[in-house]
N, CA, C and O atoms as a Tripos MOL2 file, in Angstrom:
@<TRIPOS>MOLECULE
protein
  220   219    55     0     0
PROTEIN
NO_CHARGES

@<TRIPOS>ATOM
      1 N         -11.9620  -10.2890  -17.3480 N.3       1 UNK1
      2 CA        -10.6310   -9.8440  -16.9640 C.3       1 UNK1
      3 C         -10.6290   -8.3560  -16.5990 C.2       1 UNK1
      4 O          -9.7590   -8.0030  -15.8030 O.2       1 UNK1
      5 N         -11.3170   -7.6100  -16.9780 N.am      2 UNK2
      6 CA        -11.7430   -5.7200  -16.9730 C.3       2 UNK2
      7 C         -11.6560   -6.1590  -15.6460 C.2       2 UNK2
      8 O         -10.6210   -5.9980  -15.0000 O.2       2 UNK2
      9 N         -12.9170   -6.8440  -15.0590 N.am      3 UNK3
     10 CA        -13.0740   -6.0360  -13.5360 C.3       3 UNK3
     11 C         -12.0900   -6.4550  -12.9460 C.2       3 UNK3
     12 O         -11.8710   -5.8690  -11.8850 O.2       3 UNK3
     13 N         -11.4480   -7.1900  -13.1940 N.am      4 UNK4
     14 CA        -10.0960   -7.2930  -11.9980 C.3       4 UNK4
     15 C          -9.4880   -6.0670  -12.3700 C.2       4 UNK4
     16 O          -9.8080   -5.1740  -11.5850 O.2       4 UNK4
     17 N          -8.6740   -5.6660  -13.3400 N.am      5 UNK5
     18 CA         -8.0200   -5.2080  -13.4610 C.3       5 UNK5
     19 C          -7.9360   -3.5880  -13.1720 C.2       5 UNK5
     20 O          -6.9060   -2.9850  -12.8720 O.2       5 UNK5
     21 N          -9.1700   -3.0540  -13.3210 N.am      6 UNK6
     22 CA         -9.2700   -1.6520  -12.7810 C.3       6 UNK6
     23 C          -9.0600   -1.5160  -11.3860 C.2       6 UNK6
     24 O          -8.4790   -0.4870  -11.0410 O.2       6 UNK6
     25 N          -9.4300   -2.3880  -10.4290 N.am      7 UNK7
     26 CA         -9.5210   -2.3970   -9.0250 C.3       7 UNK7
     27 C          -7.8750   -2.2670   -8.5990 C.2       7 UNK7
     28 O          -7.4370   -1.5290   -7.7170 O.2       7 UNK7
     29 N          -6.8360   -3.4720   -9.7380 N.am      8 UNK8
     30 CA         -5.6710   -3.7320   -9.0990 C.3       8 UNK8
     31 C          -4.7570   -2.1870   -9.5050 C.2       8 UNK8
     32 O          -3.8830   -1.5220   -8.9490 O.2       8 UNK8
     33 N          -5.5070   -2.1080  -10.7350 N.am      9 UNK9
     34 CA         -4.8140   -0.7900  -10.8580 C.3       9 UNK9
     35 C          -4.4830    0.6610  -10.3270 C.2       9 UNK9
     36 O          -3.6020    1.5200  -10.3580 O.2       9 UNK9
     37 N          -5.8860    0.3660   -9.7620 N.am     10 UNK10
     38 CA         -6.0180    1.6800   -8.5070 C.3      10 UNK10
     39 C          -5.4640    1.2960   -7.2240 C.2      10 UNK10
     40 O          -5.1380    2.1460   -6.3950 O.2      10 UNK10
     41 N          -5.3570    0.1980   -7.0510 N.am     11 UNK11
     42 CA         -4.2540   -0.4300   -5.9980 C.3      11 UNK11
     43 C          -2.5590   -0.0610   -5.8240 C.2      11 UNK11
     44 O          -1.8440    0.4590   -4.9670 O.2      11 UNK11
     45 N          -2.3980   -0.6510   -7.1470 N.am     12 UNK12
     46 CA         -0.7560    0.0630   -7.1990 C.3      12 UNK12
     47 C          -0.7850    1.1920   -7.2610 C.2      12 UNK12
     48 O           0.0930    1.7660   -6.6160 O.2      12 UNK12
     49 N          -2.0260    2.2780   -8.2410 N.am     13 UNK13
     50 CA         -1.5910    3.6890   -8.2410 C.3      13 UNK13
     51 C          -1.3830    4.0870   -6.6100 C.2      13 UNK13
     52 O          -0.2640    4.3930   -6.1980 O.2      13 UNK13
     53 N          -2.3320    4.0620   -5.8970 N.am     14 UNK14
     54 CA         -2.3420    4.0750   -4.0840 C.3      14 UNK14
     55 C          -1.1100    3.9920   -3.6480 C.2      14 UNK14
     56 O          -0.5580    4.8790   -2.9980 O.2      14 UNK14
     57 N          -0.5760    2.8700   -3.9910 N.am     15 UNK15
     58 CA          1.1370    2.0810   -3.0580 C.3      15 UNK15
     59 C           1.8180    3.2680   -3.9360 C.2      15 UNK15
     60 O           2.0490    4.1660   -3.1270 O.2      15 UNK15
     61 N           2.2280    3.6600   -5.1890 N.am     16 UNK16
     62 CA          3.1800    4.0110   -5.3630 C.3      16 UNK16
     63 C           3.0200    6.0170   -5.0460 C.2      16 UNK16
     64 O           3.9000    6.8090   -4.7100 O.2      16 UNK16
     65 N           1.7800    6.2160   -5.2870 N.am     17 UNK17
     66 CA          1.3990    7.4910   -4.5700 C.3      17 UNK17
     67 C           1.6000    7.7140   -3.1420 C.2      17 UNK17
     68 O           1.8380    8.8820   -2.8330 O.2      17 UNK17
     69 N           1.5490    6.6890   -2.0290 N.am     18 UNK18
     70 CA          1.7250    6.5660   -0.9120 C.3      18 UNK18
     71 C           3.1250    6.8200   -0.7250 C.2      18 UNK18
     72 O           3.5230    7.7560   -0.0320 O.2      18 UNK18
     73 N           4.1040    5.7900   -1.4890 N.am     19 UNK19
     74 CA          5.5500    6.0380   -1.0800 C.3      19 UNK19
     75 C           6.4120    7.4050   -2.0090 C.2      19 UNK19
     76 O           7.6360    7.5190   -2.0530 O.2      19 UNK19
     77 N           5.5360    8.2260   -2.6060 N.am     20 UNK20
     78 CA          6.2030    9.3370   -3.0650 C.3      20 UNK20
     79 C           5.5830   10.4330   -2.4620 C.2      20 UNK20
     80 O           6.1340   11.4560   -2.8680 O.2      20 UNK20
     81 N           4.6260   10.6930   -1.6260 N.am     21 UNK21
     82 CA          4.2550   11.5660   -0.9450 C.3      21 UNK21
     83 C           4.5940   11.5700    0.4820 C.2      21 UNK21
     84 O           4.3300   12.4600    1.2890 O.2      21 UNK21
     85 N           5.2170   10.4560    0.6970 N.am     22 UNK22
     86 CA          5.7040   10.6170    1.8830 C.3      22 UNK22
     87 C           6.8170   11.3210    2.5880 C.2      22 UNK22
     88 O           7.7500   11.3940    1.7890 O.2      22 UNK22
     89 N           7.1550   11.9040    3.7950 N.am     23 UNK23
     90 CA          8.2840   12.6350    3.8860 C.3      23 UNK23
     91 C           8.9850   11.3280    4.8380 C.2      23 UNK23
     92 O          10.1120   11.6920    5.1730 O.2      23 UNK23
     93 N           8.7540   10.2930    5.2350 N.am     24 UNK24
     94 CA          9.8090    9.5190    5.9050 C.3      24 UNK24
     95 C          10.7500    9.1670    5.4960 C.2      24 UNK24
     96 O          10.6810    9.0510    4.2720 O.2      24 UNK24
     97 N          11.8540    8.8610    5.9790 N.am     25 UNK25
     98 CA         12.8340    8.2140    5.7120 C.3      25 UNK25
     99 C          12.8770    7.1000    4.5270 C.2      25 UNK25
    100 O          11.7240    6.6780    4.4320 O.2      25 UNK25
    101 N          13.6100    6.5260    3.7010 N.am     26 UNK26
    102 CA         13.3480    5.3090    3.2730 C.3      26 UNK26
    103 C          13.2060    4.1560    3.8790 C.2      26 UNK26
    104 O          12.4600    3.1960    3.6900 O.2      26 UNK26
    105 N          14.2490    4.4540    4.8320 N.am     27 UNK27
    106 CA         14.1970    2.9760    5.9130 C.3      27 UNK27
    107 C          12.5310    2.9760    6.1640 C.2      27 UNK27
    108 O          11.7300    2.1750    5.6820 O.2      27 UNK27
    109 N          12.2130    4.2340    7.1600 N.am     28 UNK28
    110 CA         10.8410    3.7930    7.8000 C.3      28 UNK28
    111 C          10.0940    3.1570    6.5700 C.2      28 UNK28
    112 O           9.7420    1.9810    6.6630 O.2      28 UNK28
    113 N           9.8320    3.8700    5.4220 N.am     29 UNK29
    114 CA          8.8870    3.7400    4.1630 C.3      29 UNK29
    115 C           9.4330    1.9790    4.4010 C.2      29 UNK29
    116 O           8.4220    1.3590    4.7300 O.2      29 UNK29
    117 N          10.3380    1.2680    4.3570 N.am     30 UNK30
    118 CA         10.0770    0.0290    4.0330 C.3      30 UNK30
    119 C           9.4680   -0.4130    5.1800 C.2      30 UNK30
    120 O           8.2560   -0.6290    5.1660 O.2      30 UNK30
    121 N          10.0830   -0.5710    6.1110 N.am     31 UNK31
    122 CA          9.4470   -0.5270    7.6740 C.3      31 UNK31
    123 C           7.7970   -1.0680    7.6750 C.2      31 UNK31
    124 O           7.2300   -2.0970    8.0420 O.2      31 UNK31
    125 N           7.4090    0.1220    7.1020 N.am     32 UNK32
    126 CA          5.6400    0.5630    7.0030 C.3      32 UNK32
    127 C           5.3580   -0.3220    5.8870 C.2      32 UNK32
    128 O           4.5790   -1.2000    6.2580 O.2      32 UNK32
    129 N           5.7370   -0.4570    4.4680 N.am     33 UNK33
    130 CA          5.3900   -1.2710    3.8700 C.3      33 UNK33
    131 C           5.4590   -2.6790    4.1110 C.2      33 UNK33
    132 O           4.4190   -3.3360    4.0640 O.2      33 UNK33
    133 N           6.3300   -3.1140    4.3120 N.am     34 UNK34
    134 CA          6.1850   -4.4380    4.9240 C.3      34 UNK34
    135 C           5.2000   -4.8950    5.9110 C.2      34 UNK34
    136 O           4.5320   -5.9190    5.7700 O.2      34 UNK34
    137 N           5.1140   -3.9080    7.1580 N.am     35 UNK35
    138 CA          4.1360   -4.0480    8.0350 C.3      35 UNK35
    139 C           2.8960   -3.9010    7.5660 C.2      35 UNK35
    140 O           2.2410   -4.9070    7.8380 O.2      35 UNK35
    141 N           2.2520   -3.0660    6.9570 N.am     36 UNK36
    142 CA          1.2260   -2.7850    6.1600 C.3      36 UNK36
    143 C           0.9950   -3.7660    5.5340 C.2      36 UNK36
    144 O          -0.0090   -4.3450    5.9510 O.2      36 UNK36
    145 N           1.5370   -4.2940    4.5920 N.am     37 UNK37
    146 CA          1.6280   -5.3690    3.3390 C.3      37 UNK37
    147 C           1.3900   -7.0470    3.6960 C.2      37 UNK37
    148 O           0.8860   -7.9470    3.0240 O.2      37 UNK37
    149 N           2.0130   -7.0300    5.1190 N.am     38 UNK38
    150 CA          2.0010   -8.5110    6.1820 C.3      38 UNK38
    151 C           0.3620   -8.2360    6.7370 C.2      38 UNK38
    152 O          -0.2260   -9.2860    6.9980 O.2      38 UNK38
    153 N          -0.1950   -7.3550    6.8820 N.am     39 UNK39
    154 CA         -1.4280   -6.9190    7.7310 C.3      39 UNK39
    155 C          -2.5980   -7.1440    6.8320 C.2      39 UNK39
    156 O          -3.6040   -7.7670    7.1710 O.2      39 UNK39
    157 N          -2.3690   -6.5040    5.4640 N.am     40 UNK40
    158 CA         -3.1990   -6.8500    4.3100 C.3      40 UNK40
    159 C          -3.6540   -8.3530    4.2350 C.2      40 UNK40
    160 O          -4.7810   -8.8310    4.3660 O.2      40 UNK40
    161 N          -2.5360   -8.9110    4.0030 N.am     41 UNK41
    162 CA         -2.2490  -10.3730    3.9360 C.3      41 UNK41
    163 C          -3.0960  -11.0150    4.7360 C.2      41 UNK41
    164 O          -3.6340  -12.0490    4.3390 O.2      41 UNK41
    165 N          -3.3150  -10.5670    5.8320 N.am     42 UNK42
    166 CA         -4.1680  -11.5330    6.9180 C.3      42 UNK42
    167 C          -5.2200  -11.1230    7.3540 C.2      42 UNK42
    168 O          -6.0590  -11.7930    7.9550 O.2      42 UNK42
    169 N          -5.3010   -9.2170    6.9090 N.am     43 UNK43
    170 CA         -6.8590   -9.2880    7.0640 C.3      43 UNK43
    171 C          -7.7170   -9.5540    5.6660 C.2      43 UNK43
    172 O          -8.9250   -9.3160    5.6600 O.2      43 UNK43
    173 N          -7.1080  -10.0080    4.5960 N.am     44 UNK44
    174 CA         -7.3680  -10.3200    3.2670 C.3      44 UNK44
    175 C          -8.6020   -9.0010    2.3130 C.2      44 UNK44
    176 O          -9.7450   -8.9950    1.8570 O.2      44 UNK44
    177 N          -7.3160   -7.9710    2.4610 N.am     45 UNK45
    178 CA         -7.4530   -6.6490    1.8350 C.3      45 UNK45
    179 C          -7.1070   -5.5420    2.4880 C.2      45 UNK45
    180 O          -5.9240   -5.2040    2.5350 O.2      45 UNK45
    181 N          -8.1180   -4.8010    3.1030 N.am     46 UNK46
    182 CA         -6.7060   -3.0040    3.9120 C.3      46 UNK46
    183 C          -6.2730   -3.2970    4.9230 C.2      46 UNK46
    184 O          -6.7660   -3.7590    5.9520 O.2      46 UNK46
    185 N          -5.2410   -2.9990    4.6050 N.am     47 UNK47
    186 CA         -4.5700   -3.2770    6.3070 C.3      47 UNK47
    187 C          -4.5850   -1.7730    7.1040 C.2      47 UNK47
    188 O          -3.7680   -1.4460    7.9650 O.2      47 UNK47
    189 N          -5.7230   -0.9280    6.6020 N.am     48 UNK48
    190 CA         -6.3580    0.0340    7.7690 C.3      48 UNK48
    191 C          -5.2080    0.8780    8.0850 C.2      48 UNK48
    192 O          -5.0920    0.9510    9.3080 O.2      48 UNK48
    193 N          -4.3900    1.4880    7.5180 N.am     49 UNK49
    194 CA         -3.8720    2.5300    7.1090 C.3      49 UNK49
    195 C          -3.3590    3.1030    6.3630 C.2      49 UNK49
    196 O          -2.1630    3.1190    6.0700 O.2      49 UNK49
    197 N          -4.7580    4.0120    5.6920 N.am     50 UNK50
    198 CA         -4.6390    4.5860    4.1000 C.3      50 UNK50
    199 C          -3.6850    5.7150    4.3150 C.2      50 UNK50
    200 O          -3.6700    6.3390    5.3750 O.2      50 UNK50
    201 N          -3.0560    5.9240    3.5230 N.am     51 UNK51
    202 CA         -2.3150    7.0430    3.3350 C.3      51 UNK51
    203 C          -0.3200    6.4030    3.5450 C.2      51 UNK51
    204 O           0.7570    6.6940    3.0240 O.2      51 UNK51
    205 N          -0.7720    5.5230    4.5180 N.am     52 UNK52
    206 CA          0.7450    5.2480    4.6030 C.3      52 UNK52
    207 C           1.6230    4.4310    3.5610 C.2      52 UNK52
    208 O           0.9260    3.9700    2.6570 O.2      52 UNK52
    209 N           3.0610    4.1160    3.4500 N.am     53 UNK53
    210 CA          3.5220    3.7060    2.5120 C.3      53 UNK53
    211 C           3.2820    2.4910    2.4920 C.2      53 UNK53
    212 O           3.4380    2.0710    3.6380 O.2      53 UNK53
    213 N           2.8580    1.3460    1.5190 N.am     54 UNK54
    214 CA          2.8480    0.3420    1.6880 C.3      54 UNK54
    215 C           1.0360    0.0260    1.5120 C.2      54 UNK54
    216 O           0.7290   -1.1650    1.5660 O.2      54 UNK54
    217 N           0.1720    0.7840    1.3610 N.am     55 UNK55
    218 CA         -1.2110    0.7850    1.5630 C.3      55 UNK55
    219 C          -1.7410    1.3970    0.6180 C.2      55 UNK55
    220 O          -2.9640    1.5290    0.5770 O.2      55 UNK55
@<TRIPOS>BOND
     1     1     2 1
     2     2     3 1
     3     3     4 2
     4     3     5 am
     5     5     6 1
     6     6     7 1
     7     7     8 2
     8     7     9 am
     9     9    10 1
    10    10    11 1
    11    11    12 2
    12    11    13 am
    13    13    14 1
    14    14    15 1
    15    15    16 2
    16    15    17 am
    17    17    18 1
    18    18    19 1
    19    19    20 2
    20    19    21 am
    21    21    22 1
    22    22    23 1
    23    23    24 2
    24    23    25 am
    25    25    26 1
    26    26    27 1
    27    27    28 2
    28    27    29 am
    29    29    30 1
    30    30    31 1
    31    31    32 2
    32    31    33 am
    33    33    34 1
    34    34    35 1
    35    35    36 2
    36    35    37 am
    37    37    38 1
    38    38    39 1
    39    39    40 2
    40    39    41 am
    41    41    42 1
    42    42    43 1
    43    43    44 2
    44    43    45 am
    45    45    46 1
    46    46    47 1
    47    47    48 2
    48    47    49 am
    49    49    50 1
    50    50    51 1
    51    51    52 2
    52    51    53 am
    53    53    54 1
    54    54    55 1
    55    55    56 2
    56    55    57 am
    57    57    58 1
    58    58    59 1
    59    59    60 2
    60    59    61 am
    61    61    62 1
    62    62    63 1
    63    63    64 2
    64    63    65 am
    65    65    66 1
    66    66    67 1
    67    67    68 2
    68    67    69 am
    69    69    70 1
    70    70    71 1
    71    71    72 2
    72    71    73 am
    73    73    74 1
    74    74    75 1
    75    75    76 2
    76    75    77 am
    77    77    78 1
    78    78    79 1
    79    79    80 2
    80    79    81 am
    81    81    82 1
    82    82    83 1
    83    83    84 2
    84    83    85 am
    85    85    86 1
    86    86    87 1
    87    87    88 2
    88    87    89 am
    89    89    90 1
    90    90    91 1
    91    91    92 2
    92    91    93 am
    93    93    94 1
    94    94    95 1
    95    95    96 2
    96    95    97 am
    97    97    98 1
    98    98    99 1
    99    99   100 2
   100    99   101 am
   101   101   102 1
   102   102   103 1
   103   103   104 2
   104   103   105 am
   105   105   106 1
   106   106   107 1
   107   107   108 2
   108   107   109 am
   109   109   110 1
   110   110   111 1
   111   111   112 2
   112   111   113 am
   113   113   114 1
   114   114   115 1
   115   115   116 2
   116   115   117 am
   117   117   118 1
   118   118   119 1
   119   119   120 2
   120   119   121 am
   121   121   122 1
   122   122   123 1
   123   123   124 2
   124   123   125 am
   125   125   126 1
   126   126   127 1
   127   127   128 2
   128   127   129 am
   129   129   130 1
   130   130   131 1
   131   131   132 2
   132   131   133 am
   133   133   134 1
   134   134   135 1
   135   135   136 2
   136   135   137 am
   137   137   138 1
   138   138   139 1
   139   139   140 2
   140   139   141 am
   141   141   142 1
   142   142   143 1
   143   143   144 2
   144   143   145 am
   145   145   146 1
   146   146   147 1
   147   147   148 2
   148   147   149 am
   149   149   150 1
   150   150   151 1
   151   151   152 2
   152   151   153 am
   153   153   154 1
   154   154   155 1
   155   155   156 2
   156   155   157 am
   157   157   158 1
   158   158   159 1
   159   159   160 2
   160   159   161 am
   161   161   162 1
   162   162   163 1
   163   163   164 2
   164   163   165 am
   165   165   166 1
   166   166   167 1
   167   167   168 2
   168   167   169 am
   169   169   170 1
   170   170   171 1
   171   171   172 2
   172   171   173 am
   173   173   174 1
   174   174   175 1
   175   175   176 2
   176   175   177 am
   177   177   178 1
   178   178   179 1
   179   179   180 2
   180   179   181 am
   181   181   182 1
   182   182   183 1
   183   183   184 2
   184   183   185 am
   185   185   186 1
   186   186   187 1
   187   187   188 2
   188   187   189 am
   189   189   190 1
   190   190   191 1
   191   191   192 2
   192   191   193 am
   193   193   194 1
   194   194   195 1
   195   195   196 2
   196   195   197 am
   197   197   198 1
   198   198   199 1
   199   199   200 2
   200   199   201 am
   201   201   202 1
   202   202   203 1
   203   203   204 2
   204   203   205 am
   205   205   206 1
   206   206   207 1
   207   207   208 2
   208   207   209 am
   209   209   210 1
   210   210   211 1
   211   211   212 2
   212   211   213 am
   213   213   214 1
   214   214   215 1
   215   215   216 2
   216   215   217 am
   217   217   218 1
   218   218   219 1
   219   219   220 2
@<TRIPOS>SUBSTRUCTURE
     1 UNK1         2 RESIDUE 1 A UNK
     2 UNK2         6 RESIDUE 1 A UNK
     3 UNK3        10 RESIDUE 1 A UNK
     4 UNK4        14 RESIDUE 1 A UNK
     5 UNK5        18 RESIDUE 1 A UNK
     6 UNK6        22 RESIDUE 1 A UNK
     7 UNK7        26 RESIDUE 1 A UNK
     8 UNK8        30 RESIDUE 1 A UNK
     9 UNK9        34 RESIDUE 1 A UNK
    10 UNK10       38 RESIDUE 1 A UNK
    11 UNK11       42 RESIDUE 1 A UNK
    12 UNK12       46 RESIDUE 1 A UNK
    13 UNK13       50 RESIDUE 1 A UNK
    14 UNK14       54 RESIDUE 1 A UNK
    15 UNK15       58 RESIDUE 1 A UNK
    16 UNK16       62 RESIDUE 1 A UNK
    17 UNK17       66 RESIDUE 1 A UNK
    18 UNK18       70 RESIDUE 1 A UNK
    19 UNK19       74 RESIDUE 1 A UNK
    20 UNK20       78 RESIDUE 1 A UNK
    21 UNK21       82 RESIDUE 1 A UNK
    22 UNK22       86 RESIDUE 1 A UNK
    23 UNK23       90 RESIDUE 1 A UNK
    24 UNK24       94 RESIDUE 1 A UNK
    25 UNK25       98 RESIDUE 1 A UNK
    26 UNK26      102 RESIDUE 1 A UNK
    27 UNK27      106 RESIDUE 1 A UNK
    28 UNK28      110 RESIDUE 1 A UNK
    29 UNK29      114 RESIDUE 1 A UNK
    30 UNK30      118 RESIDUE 1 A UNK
    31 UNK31      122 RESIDUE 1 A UNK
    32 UNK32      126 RESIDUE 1 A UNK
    33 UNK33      130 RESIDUE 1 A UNK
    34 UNK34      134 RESIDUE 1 A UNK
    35 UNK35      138 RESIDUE 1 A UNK
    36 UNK36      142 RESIDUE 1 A UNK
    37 UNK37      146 RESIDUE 1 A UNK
    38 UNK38      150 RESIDUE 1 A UNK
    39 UNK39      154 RESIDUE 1 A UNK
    40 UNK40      158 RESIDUE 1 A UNK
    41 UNK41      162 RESIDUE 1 A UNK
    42 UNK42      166 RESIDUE 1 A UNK
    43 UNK43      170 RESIDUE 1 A UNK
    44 UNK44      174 RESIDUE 1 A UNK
    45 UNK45      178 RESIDUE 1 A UNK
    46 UNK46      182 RESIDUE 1 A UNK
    47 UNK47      186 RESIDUE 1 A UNK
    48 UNK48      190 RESIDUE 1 A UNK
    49 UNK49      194 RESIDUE 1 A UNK
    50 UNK50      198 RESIDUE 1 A UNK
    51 UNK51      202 RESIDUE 1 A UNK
    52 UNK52      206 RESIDUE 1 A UNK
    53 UNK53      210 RESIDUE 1 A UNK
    54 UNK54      214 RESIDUE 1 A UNK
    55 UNK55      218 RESIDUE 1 A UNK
């Protein structure tokens, strides 16, 4: 159960560091997360843009 769990954890730290360092709007921030988050989904892991909200 460990190794999952360190990986997912540094996952959310990422998403929620992403959407508090950001200066966009909230709207966009969902915008980007969703899009980001739908992209993950289907490339089954980064959806290839680190830094943004949602990633």
């Amino acid at each position: 159960m460990a190794p999952f769990l360190r990986p997912l954890r540094e996952h959310v730290g990422n998403f929620f560091t992403n959407w508090s360092e950001s200066d966009l709007p909230v709207a966009r921030k969902v915008v980007l997360t969703f899009r980001n988050r739908a992209r993950s989904v289907v490339n089954k892991g980064c959806c290839g843009h680190h830094g943004e909200p949602g990633c």
